[in-house]
N, C-alpha and C positions, 0 to 999 in steps of 0.2 A: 562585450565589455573589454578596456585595455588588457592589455597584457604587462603590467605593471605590479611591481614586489608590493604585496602589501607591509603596511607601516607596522615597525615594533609593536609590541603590549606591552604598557605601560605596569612594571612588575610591581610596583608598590599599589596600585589598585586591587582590593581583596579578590574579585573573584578571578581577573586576567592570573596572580598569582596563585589562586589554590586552584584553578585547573593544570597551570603550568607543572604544580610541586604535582602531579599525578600523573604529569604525561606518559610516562613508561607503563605506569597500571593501567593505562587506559587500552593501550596498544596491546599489552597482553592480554587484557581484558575480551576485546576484540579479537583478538585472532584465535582464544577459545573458543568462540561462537561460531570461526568461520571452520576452523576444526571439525564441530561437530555436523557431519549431512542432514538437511532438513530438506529435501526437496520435495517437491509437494505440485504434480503427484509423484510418487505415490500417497504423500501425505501422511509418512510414521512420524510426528514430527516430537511424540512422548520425550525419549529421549534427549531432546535438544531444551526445549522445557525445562528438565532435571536439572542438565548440565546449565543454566541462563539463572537459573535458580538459585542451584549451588554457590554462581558465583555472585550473584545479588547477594546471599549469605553470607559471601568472604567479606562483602563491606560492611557487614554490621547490621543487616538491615534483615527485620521479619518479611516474610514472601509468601505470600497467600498464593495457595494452590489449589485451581477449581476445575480439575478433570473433564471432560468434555466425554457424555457418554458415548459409548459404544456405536449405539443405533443411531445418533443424529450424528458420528463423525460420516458414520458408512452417506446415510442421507444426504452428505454433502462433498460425497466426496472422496471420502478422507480414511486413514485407519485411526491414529491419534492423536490428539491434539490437548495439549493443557493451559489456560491461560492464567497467568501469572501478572499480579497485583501487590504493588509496594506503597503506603500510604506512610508519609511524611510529613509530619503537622510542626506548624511553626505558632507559638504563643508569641505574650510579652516575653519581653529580653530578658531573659535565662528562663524563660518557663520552660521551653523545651529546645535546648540547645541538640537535642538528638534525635527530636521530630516527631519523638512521642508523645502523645495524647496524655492528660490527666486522665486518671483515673474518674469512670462516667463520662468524658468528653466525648458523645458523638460526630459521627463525617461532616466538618462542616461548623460547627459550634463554637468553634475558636475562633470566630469572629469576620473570617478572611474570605475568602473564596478560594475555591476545588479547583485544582487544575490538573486538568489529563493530559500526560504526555503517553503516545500510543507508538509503538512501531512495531510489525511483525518479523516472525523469527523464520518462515515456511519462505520458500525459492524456488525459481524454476531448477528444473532440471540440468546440469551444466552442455550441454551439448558438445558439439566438436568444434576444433579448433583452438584448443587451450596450449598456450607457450608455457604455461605455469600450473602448478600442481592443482584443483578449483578449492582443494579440502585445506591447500598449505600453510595458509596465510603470510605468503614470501613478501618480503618487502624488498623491493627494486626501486631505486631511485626517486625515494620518500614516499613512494606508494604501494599499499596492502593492496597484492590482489588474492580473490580468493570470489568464489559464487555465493551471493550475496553480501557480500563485505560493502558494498554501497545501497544496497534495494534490500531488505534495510539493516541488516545487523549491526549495520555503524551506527543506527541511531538508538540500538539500544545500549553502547556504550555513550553515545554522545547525551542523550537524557538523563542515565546513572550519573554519568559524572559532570555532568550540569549541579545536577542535584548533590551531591559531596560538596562543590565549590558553595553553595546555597550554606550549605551545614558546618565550611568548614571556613566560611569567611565571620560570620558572628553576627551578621548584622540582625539588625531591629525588624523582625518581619511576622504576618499574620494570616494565618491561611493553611491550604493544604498541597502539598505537589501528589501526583500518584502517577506512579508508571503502569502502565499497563500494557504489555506484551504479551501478544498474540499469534496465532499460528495458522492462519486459512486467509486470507490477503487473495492470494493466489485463487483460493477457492471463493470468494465471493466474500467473506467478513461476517455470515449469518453466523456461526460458532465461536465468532470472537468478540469485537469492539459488539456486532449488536445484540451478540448474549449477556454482555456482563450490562448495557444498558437495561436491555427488555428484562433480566433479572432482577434488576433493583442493587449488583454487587455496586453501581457504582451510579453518583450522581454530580457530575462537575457542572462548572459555571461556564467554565472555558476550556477548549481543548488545541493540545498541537501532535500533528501526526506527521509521520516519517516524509523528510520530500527526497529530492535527486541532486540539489544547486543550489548554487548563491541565492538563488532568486524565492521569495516569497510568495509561494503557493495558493491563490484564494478561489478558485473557481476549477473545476475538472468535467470533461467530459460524463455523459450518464453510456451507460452500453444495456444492448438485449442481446441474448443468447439464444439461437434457436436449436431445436432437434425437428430437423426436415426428415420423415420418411416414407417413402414412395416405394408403392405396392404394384409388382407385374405379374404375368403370371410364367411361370416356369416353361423352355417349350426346346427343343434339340436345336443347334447351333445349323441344321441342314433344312430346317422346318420355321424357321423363326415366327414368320406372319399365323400361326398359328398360338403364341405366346405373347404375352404384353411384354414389352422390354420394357423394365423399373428405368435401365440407364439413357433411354430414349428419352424417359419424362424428365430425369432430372437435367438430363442437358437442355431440354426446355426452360426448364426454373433457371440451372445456371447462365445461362442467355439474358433472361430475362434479370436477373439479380447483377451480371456485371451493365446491363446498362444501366441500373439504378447507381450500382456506383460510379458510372461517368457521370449519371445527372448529380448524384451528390457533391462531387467536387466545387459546385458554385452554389450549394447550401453553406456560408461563411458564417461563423459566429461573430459578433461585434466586439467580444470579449481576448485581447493579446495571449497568444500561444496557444488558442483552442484551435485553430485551424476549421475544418470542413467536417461534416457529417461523412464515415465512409462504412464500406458495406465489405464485408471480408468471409471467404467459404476458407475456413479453417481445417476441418476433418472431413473426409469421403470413404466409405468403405458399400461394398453392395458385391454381389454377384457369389457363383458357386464352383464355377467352373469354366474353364475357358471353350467348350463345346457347348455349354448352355445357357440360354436365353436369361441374361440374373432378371430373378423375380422380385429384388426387394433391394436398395441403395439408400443409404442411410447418410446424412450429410450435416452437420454443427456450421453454423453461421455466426457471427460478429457484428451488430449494427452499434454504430458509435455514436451517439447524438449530443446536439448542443445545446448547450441549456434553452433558445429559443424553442427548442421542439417539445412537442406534447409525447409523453413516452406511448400513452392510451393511442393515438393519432399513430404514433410511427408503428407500431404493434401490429395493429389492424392493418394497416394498409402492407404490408410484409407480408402480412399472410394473406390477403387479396391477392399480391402479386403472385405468389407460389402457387398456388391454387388456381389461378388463370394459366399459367403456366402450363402445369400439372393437366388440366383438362385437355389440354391439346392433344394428348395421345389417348385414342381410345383406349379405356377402360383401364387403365391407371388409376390408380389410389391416391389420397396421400395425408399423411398425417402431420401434425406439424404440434412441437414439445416447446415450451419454454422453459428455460435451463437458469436463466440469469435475466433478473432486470436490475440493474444500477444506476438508480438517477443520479443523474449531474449534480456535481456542486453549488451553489450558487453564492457568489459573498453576500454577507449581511452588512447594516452599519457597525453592528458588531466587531463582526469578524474583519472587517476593514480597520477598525481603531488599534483591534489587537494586532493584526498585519504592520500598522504604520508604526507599532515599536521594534518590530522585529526587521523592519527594513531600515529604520533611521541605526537602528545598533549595527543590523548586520554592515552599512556603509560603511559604519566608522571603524568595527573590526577588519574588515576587508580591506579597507582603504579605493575603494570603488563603489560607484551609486548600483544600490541593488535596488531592482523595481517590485512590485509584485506585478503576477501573470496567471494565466491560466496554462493547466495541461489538458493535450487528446485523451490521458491514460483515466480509468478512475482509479480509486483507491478506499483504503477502511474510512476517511476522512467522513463520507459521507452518510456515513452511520451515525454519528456526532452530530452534525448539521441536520439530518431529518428528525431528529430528539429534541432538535428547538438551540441547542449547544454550539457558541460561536465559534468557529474552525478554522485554523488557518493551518498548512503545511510549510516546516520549517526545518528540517534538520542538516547533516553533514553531504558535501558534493562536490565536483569543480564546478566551474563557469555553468556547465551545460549537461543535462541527464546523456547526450552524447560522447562526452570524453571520460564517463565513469564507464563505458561499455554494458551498460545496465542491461542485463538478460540476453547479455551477449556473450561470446569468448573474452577471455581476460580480463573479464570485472573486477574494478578496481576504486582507491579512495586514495586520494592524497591526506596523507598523514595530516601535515599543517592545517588542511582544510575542516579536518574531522575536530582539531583542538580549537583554532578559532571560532569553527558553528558552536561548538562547547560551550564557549566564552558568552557569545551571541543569547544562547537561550539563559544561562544563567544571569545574565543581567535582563533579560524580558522578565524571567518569574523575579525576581528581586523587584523592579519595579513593578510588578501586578500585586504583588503581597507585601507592598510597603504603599502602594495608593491608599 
């Protein structure tokens, strides 16, 4: 996209002005969040929760708060996690100027349609190479950096105060907004977006979840997780052929698994910015001793698939492969765990109608054609999408999930960019709950 100033905001327009009149509360807003560590793993992510909570409380707003037990955080993961749920209802013109519900008014009853805005609050780990504090939230030359200040905590200032300009502009509208923030993104979304569905806490028409860019998010990559582990037998470093080397069979497998990722590379999705099918050994650990024979190597894998592929198809033949592998050294074992499946996104006509408001706004905010695309990564999005709920990802970013440094050193958000997406979604829900 050019590199060209985007155009004024038009200040006499209600919501471009009631995001504007907040921009400082927003940025503060945001840099409490970046404040508080959520990285995940370890995945303590309670406290941050409180803290996102607390400050949903400073605007006014009730915050529903649904604790994630004990045993299903550990199951997934995790130590703790709370997800947190804000429901804002819009009647006729003055029925509920404050977004609350008439008295007997159920989710939904006022006439309009549900809409979920989602973004998580959990982040990788900051790693090394940070020029800037990850916890600071320092602003350098109109950009917050800070670990997860773009992926995604901006977007749960960018949602909240979507939704203020919504409540704080007046207009004529009917429906429900509900933010729902969440804490396990990282960890797969089964304790977040797809608890508060498969619970029943929540049932929308339409959803939008956290993206990285200008750009209008409609399709994402699916991924599988594997736990490869390979069984040898124990035997002296001076004696080996008397023992099974575990790291003999796995270098079998890994052989075997980087040529599927060269064949992968001209598996091509049809669909702009999904790129290729690829195949990634993430963790390795095995052996006891550097004098003996390790008896046992334990290995996590990454398969990233495009929507053309069958998950069922690509599963099976993974484990065909490792397994053929695996066999070549006598008397080797091997065991093989799945950790994660994440199917892909797929647009609907749905979710394409709701995409084509959020591109035709975000151009004219921007003052640049923004398209919709697909991303490699997946994301909670699709928890939404497999609920039958039209989905599209939209929130605050630069140009490219590259120049936010996402999951990288010095992750960061261009201020500007964080109040114009602002602008952007609170005129999508305006027009979806005034249709």
């Amino acid at each position: 996209m050019p590199e060209t100033a985007p155009p004024p905001l038009d200040a006499n327009e209600p919501l471009a002005a009631a995001v504007a009149a907040e921009r400082e509360a927003q940025v503060a807003f945001l840099a409490e969040l970046v404040k508080v560590p959520s990285d995940n793993p370890p995945g303590d992510c309670a406290a941050h929760g409180e803290r996102a909570a607390a400050l949903l409380e400073g605007l006014g707003w009730t915050v529903e708060r649904h604790p994630v037990a004990p045993a299903l955080c550990a199951a997934n993961g995790m130590r703790s996690a709370t997800n947190l749920i804000v429901r804002r209802r819009f009647g006729p013109a003055g029925e509920a100027p404050e977004g609350e519900a008439p008295e007997g008014e159920a989710e939904g009853e006022n006439g309009g349609p549900v809409i979920a805005l989602n973004a998580h609050g959990d982040v990788v780990p900051p790693g090394e190479g940070w020029t800037k504090d990850p916890y600071g939230a320092e602003i350098v030359d109109g950009r917050m950096y800070g670990r997860g200040v773009a992926v995604s905590k901006s977007d749960f200032a960018t949602y909240a105060f979507a939704l203020r300009a919504l409540e704080r502009a007046g207009l004529a509208l009917r429906g429900t907004v509900e933010l729902h923030l969440t804490y396990d993104e990282e960890a797969g979304g089964e304790i977040g977006p797809a608890l508060i569905l498969r619970e029943g806490l929540s049932r929308p028409d339409l959803a939008v979840c956290a993206s990285f860019s200008y750009a209008v998010t409609v399709a994402h990559a699916g991924c599988l997780h594997l736990e490869v582990t390979l069984h040898g037998k124990q035997a002296h470093a001076a004696m080996p052929q008397t023992g099974v080397d575990a790291l003999e069979a796995a270098t079998e497998v890994l052989r075997d698994l980087y040529a599927e990722r060269a064949r992968l590379r001209g598996v091509v999705s049809a669909t702009p910015g999904l790129g290729s099918a690829a195949v990634t050994v993430g963790l390795i650990s095995g052996g006891v001793n550097t004098n003996v024979v390790p008896d046992k190597v334990v290995m996590r894998l990454d398969r990233r698939m495009i929507p053309e592929e069958n998950p069922s198809e690509v599963e099976a033949g993974l484990r065909a492969l490792i397994e053929t592998a695996a066999a070549r050294i006598p008397g080797a074992r091997v065991e093989i765990r799945r950790i994660l499946l994440a199917r892909a996104l797929v647009p609907t006509e749905a979710s394409l109608a709701l995409a084509e408001r959020f591109t035709r706004e975000a151009s004219a905010v921007f003052g640049t054609e923004v398209r919709t695309t697909g991303v490699p990564l997946y994301t909670d999005a699709r928890h939404y999408a497999e609920a039958g709920i039209p989905t599209v990802l939209y929130g605050a970013g630069p140009r490219t999930i590259l120049e936010a440094n996402a999951h990288r050193a010095d992750e960061n958000v261009p201020l500007d960019d964080l109040h114009r997406a602002t602008v952007v979604v609170a005129r999508v829900l305006a027009e979806v709950l005034a249709a």
